[in-house]
N, C-alpha and C positions, 0 to 999 in steps of 0.2 A: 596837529592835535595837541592839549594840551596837557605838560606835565600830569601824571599822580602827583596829589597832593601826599606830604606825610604826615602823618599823625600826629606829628609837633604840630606842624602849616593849620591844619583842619581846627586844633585850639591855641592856634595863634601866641606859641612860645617857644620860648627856644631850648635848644636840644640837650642843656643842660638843667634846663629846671627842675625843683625839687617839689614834693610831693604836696607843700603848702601852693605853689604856685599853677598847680594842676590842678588842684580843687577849683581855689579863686579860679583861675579861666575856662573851667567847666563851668564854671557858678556864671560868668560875663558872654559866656555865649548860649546856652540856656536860655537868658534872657533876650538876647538878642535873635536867635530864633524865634522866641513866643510873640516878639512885638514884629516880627517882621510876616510872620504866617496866623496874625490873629490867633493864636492860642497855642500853637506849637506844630510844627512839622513832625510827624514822627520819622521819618526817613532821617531828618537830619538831624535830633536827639539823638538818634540809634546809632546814628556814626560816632558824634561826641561822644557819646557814651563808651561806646567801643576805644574808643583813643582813649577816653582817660582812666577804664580799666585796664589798658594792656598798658600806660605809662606810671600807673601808680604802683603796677606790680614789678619787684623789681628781675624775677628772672623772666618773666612775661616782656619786659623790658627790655634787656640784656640779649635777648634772642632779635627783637626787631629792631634794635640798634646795629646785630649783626649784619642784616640782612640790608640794612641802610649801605654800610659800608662795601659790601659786595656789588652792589647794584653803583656804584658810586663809581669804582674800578672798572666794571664794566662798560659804563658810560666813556668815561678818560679812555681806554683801550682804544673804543668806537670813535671815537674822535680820532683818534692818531693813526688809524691804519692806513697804508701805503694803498695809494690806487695803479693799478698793476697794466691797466686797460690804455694802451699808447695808441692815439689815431696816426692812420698813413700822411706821408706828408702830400702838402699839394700835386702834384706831378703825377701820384699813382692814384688820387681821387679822380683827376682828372683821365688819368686812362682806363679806368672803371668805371665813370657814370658817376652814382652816389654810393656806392661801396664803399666801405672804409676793411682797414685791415686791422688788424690786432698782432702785435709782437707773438712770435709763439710761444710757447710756455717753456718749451725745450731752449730756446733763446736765454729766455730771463734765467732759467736755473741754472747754464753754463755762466751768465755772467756774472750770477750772484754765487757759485762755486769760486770763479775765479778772483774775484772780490774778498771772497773770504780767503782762501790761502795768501793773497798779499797782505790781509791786515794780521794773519798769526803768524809769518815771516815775520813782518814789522816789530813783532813783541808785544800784540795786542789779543790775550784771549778772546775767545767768544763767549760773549755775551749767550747767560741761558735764554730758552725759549720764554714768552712772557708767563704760561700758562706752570713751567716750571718754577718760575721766581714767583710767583702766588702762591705753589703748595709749600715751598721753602720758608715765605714768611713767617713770623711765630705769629699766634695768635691773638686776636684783640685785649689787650688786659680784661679782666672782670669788673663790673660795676662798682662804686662804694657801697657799703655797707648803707641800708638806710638808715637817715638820724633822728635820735630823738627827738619829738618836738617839745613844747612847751604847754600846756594847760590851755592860753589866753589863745596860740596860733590852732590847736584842734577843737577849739568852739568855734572861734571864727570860723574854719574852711567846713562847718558841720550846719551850723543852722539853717541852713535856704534847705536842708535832708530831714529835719526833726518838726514834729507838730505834735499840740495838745491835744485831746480827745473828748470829744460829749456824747453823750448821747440822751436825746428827748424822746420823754415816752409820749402817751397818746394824749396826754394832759399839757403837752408843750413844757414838761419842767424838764429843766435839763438838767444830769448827773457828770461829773465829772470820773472820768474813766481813766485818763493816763494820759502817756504819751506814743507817740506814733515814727516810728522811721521810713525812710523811702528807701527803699530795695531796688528799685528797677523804674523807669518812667514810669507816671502815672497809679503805682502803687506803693503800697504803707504795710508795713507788720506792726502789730501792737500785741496787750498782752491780750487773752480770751476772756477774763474771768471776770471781768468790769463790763463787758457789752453783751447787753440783754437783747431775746430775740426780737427782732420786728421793730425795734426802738431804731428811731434815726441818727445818722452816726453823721458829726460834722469835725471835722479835724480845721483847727486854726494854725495856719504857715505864715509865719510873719502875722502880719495885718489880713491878711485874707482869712476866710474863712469858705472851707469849702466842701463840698456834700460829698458823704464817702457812703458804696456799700459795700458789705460784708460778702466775701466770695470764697473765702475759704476759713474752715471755725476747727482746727485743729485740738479738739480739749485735752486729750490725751499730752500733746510738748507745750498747751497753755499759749498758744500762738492762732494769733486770728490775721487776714491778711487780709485789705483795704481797697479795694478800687477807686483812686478819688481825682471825682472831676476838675479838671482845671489843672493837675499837678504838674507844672512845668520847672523840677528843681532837679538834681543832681542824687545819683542814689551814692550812699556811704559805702565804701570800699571796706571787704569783708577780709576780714586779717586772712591769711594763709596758715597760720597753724593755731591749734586749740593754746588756751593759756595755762602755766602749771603753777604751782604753790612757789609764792615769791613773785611773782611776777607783779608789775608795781601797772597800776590799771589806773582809769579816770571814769567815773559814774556821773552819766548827766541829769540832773534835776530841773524844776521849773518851780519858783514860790508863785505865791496868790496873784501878783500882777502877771503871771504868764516871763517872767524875766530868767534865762537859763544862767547857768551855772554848771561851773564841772569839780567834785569830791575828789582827790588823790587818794588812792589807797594799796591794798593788796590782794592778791589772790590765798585768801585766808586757806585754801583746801577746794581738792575736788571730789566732791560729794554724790554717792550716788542715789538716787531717785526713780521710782517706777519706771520714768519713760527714757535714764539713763543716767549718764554722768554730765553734772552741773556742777557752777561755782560757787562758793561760798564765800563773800568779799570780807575784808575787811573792817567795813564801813555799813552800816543801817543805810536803809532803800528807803524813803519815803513812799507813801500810798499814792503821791500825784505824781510819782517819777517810774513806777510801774511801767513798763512798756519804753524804758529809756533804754539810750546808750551808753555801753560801757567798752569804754576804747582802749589799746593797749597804748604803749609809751610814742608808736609810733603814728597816731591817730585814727588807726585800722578798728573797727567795729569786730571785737571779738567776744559780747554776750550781749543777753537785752534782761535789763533786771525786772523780777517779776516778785512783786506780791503777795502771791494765792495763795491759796489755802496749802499751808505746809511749810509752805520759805519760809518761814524766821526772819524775815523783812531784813537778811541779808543774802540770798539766793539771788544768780544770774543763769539765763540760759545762755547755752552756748550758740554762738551765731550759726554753727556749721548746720544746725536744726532748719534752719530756711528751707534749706532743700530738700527736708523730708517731709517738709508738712500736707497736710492733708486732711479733709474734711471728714471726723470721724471724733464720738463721743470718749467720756472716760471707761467708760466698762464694757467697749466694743475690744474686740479679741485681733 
């Protein structure tokens, strides 16, 4: 049978890579699923995925590294156990048929008693049981601290995750709506306030361009979310903790050629708002960067900048809002 693979093996890195390195090879096998399975394997997205969610978080992390090294010991132990089982010699096979005998057990443990009082005569403690030199070990150190990245390295490992937004009404004109991130295979958050009903929603990823519909219209946190065909990219890893005043954030934009870019700034205040507490950056949102990402120092997705009606064109929502969303207007209860 062969080996489990580990969640290093499955994206093809090794066990010390850093979090830029887990992107880029999410981002190369991605790829190399979608051209091997004609459009993509969901079985085998859903593993990568899994692997590079639990490698980019770092206590999520730090727990299956443990669990690596357990499994690793126990392997070495298995290999070295003593096989206990002595066949009879020629002579008493022969006087039995095909019978064989086995040492008895009461045999082995006088002779390994006796074995043992001449090695502590000798001046050689006993060695503890193996199972006790495990719970005696100390502990595996803790992970490092994740490091800051740089501006230039958290666009790179982000854009195969980011698209523009249109939407054409029934006249074939097309409106520019925002931008779009991908969450999970296959789908996109944006903001709500730019996509009109029944109008055709197309999000351009790289060079592609690809037909999205609307499945959930959240107006009340201003979050609409995307079903879009063809998505074979990488979803952006969602910070673990909310961001607070001071905290130094990066805002992604797009100008007229579709070309991205990342603002540095801060976490100006957390502001609260009908549907709860929001951020207040730094740094002015443009109207075409609506529905962007705003990453923390560590290239973690922790708000989507928005717009609407009331931001101040410098409001972010907070990403942890993903998982409340829900189809439901602004003046439902």
């Amino acid at each position: 049978m062969a080996a489990k693979k580990t969640l290093y093996e499955i994206l093809g890195i090794a066990q010390d890579a850093n979090d830029l390195d887990i992107g880029l090879a999410f981002q190369r096998r991605s790829l190399e699923i979608q051209r091997a399975s004609g459009g993509g394997d969901t079985n085998a997205l859903t593993f990568i995925t899994h692997a590079r969610d639990t490698l980019i978080d770092p206590k999520r992390r730090a727990a299956y590294d443990a669990t690596l090294v357990t499994a690793a010991e126990k392997a070495e132990a298995a290999s070295q156990a003593p096989d206990l089982i002595v066949e009879a010699d020629a002579d008493e096979e022969e006087d039995s048929g095909t019978r064989k005998k086995v040492i008895p057990l009461v045999v082995v443990a006088v002779v390994a008693l006796i074995a043992l009082t001449l090695w502590v005569k000798g001046g050689h403690p006993p060695e503890p049981p193996k199972e006790q030199a495990e719970a005696a070990a100390p502990p595996p150190p803790p992970p490092p601290p994740p490091k800051a990245m740089k501006a230039e390295d958290i666009l790179a490992a982000s854009m195969r995750a980011v698209g523009r937004v249109q939407s054409f009404d029934m006249s074939g004109r097309a409106t520019p709506v925002g931008l779009a991130l991908a969450v999970e295979p296959g789908a996109m958050v944006t903001t709500c306030h730019g996509v009109s009903a029944g109008s055709q929603i197309v999000v351009a990823v790289g060079k592609e361009q690809l037909s999205a519909t609307l499945t959930i219209a959240d107006e009340v946190l201003d979050l609409c979310k995307l079903a879009v065909s063809g998505l074979a990219t990488h979803a952006l890893a969602i910070a673990a903790e909310e961001a607070k005043p001071e905290d130094r954030i990066y805002a992604l934009g797009a100008n007229a050629k579709g070309e991205f870019a990342l603002t540095e700034g801060t976490v100006k205040a957390v502001r609260q708002i009908p549907a709860g507490k929001a951020l207040e950056l730094s740094m002015p949102i443009a109207p075409s960067a609506s529905g962007g990402a705003v990453f923390d120092k560590y290239g973690k997705l922790v708000a989507i900048a928005t717009t609407g009606p009331g931001a101040g064109g410098q409001l972010a929502i907070p990403a942890s809002w993903i998982a409340q969303m829900r189809t439901r207007q602004k003046d439902a209860k």
